[in-house]
C-alpha positions as CSV (number, residue, x, y, z in Angstrom):
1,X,7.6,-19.2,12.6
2,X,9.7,-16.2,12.7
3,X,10.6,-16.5,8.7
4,X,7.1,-16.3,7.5
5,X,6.0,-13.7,10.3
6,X,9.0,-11.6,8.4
7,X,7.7,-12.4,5.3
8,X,4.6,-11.1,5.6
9,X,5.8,-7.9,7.1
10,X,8.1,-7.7,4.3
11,X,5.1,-7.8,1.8
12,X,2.7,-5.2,3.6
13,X,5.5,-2.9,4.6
14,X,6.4,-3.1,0.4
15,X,3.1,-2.7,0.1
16,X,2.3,0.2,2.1
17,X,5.6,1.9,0.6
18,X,4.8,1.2,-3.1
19,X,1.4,3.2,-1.8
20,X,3.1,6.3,-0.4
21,X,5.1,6.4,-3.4
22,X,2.3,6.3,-5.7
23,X,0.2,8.9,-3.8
24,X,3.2,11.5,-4.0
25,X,3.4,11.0,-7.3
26,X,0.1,11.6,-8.3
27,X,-0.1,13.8,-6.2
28,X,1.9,16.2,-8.3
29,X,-0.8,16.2,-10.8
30,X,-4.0,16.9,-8.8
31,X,-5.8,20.1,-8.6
32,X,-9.1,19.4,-7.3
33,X,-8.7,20.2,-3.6
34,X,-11.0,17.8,-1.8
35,X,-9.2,15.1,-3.9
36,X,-6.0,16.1,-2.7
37,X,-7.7,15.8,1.6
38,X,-8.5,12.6,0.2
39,X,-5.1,11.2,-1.0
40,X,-3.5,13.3,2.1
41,X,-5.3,11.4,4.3
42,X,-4.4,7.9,2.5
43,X,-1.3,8.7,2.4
44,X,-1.2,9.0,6.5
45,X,-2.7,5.6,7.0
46,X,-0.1,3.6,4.4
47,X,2.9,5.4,6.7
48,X,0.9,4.3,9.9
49,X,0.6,0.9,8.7
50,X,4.7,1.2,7.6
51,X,5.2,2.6,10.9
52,X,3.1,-0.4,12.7
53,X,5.5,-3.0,10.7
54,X,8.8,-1.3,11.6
55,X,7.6,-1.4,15.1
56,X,6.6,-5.4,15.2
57,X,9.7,-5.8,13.0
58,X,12.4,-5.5,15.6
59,X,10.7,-8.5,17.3
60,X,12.2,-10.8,14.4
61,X,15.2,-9.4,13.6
62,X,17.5,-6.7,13.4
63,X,17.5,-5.8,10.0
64,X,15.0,-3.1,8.6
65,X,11.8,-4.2,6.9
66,X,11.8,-4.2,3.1
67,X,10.7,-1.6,0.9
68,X,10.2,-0.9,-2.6
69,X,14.0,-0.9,-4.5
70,X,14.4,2.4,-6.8
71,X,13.9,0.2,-10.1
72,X,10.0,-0.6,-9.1
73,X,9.6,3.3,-7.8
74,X,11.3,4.4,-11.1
75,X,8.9,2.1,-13.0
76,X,5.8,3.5,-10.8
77,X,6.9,6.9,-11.3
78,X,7.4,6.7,-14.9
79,X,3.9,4.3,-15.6
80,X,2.0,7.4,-13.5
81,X,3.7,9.7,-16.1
82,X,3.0,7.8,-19.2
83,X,-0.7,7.1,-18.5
84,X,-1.5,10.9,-16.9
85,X,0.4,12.4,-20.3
86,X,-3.1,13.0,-22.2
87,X,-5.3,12.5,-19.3
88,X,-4.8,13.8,-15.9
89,X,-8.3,14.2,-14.5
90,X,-8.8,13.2,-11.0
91,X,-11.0,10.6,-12.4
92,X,-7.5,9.2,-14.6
93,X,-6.1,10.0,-11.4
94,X,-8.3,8.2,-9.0
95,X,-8.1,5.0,-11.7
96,X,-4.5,4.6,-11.8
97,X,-4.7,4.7,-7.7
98,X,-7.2,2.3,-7.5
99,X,-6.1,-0.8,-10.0
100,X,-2.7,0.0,-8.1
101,X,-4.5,-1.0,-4.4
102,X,-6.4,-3.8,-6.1
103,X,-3.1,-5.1,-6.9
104,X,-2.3,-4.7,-3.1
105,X,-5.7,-6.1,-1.8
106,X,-5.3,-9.5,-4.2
107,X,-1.9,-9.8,-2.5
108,X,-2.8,-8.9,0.9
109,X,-5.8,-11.7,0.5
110,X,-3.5,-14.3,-0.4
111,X,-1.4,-13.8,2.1
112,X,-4.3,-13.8,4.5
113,X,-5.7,-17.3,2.8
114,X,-2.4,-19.1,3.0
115,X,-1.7,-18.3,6.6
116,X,-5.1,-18.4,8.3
117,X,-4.8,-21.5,9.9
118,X,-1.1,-21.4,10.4
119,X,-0.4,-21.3,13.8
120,X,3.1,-20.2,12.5
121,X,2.3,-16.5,12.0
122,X,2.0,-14.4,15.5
123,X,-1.2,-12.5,16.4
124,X,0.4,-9.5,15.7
125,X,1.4,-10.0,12.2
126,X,-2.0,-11.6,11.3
127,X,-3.7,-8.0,13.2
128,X,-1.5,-5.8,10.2
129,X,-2.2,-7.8,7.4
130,X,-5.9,-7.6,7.9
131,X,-5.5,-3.9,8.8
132,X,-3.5,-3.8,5.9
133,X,-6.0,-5.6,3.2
134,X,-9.1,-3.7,5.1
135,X,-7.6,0.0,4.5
136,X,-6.7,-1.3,0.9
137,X,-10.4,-1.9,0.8
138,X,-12.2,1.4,2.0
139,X,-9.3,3.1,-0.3
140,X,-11.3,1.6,-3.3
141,X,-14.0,2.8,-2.1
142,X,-13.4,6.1,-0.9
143,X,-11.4,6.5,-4.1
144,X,-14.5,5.3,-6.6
145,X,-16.2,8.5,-5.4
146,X,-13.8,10.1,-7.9
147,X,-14.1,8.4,-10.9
């Protein structure tokens, strides 16, 4: 029980990470102001979400939660550079954003599918994940605005 209630936390703590990472970095490159509110305030519900999981965390063990290694932020960071080079729009912007949290949402799904019957994975850990998947979800949407 405890292994896959770890592995799940693992994933959308990863997940949440990999999105505060990508947010700063684009961040960099916006200008339009409302745009920048927007990704602010995304920004705060991936560390809440982060913060949630290295809360439930201690529960299972004592190690610290998983996060992105620096080889996947270099490889975020570098992939934001080489798309924005000839196109940095917020509508470039808001693109790059949103195929990275439909990458997050198809994961977060899985994860949801494979465990929904378990009675392995704790209350708890199920209550993130959907948080999780549904934030993923109004981030698309709030983000398409910009396209």
């Amino acid at each position: 029980m405890e292994n896959q209630n770890l592995n799940i936390l693992d994933e959308v703590n990863k997940g949440a990470t990999m999105g505060m990472d990508a947010i700063a970095y684009v961040s960099e490159k916006v200008e339009d102001q409302d745009f920048k509110h927007v990704l602010d305030v995304e920004y705060n519900k991936y560390e809440k979400i982060s913060e949630r999981v290295n809360n439930l965390y201690s529960n299972y063990t004592s190690k610290e939660p998983h996060e992105t290694n620096v080889m996947n932020k270099m490889m975020t960071w570098y992939g934001i550079q080489m798309k924005t080079m000839t196109d940095d729009t917020t509508s470039k912007l808001s693109e790059l954003l949103m195929q990275g949290t439909n990458m997050g949402i198809i994961e977060g799904r899985r994860l949801i599918n494979a465990n929904d019957n378990s009675s392995n994975i704790s209350p708890d850990v199920k209550n993130i994940l959907n948080d999780f998947v549904v934030m993923q979800e109004d981030s698309v949407e709030t983000l398409k605005k910009y396209l």
